[in-house]
C-alpha atoms as one frame of an Amber mdcrd trajectory, in Angstrom:
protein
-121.112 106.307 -76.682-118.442 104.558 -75.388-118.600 101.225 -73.555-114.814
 100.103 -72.938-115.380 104.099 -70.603-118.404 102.436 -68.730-116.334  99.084
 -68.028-113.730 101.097 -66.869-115.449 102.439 -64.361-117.873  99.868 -63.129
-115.072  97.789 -62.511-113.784  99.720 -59.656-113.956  98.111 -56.458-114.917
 101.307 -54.560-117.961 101.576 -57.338-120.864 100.299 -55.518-124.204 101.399
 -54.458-124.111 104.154 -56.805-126.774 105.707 -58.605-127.015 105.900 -62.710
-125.603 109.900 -62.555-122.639 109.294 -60.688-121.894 106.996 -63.256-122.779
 109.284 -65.680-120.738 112.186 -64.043-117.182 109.802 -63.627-117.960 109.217
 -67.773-118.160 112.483 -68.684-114.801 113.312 -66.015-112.885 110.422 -67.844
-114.140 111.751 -71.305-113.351 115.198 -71.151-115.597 115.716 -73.844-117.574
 118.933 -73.825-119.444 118.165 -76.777-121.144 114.952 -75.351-124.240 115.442
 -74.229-125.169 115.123 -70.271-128.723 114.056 -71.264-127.955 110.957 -73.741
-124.889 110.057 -71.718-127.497 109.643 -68.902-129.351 107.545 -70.849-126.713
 105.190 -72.287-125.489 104.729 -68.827-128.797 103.559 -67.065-129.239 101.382
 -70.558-125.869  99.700 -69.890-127.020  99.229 -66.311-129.885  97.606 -66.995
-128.456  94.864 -69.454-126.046  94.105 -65.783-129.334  94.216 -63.746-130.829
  91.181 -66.293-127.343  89.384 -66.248-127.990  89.542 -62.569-124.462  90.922
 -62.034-126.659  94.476 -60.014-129.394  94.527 -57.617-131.753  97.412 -58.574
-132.919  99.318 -55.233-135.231 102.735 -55.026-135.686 104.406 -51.769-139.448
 104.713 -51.163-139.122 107.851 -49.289-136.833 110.076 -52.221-137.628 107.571
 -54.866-133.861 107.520 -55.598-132.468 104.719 -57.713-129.241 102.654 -56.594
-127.212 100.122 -57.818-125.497  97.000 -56.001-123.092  95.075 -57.177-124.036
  91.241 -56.388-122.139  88.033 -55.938-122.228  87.553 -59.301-120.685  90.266
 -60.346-117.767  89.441 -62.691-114.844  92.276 -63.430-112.846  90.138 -64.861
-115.577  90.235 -67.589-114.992  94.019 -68.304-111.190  93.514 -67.880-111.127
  91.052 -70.929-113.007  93.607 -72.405-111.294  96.254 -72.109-107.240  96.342
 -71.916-105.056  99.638 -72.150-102.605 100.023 -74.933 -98.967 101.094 -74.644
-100.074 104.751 -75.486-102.562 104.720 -72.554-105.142 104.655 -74.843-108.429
 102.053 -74.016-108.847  99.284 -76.567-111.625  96.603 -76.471-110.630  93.192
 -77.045-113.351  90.396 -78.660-114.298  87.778 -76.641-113.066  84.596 -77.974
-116.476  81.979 -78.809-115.383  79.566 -75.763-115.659  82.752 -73.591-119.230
  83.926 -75.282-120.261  80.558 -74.323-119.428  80.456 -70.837-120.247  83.585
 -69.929-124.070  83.200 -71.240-123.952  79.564 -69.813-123.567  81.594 -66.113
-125.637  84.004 -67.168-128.507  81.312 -67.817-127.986  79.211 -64.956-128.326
  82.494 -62.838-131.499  83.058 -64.087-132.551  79.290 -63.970-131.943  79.594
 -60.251-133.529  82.900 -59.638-136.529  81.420 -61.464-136.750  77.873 -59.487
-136.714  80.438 -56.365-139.479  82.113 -57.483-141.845  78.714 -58.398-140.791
  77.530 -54.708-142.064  80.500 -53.394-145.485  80.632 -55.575-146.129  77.246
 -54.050-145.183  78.701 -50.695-147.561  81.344 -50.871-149.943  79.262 -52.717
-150.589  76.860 -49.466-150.271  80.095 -46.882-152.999  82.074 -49.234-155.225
  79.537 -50.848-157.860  82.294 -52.065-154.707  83.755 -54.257-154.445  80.717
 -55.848-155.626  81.518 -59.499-153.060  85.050 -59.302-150.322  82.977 -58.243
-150.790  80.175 -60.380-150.742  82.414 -63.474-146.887  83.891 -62.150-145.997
  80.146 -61.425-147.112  78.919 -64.828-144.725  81.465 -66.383-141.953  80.987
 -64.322-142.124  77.570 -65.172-141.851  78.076 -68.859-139.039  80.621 -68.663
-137.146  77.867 -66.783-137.787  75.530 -69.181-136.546  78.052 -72.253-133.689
  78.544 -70.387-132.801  74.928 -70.091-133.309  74.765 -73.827-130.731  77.428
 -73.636-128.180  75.588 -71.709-128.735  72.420 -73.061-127.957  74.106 -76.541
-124.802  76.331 -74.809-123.526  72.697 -72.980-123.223  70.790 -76.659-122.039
  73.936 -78.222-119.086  73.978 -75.557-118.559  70.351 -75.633-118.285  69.840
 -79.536-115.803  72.818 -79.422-113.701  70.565 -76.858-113.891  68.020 -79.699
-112.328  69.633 -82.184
């Protein structure tokens, strides 16, 4: 499968709150491909969804009545990510571009930091919920306790991705 087709279309500003078959549908459209398979298309699509919904870059949403899956783009979202990516050449053609190591680095260094936040939310509100429902203490403590050690891997992680950056400033 094709990625630099995927960023091409999740980059669209009218793409949003869509489920994973529309997305699957526009690839096959822009494709033109009748040998590709519906099926595995399907399923490269919602895995390439789901490495956005870990960045943090898509909210993940399922109607409890139809049980229907959506995707939202957040504030975090970054096209210009997928634009880098992906550039077309003079025959109209797709090409992916690498991303250069100063770019890797920064865009993991967001990427952590997201997560760092989303994780310091979620002690804040174990100790929230902690005083408000004392009895749940022991269930709650056992989330908190590894929240808290994600956090601190991921400070490991930007602590690593922060001297990485700055000793390539150096030189």
């Amino acid at each position: 499968m094709d990625s630099s087709t995927f960023n091409q279309i999740i980059v669209l500003k009218n793409i949003d709150h869509f489920s994973a078959v529309e997305i699957r549908t526009a690839y096959l459209s822009i494709k033109r491909d009748e040998g590709l398979d519906p099926t595995s298309v399907r399923r490269f699509v919602y895995e390439e969804l789901l490495k956005l919904v870990k960045r943090g870059w898509l909210k993940k949403r399922t109607s409890v009545k139809k049980g229907v899956t959506r995707y939202i783009k957040t504030n975090l979202f970054e096209p210009d990510y997928f634009k880098k990516l992906v550039t077309l050449g003079d025959d109209g053609s797709m090409k992916t571009n690498e991303l250069s190591y100063e770019q890797t680095l920064t865009n993991r260094l967001k990427q952590y930091n997201s997560e760092l936040l989303e994780g310091l939310g979620a002690v804040k509100e174990y100790v929230a919920l902690k005083n408000i429902y004392p009895e749940r203490h022991a269930a709650l403590k056992q989330r908190y306790v590894a929240v808290k050690e994600n956090n601190q891997v991921l400070k490991g992680k930007i602590s690593a991705l922060n001297e990485l950056m700055k000793s390539n400033k150096e030189t």
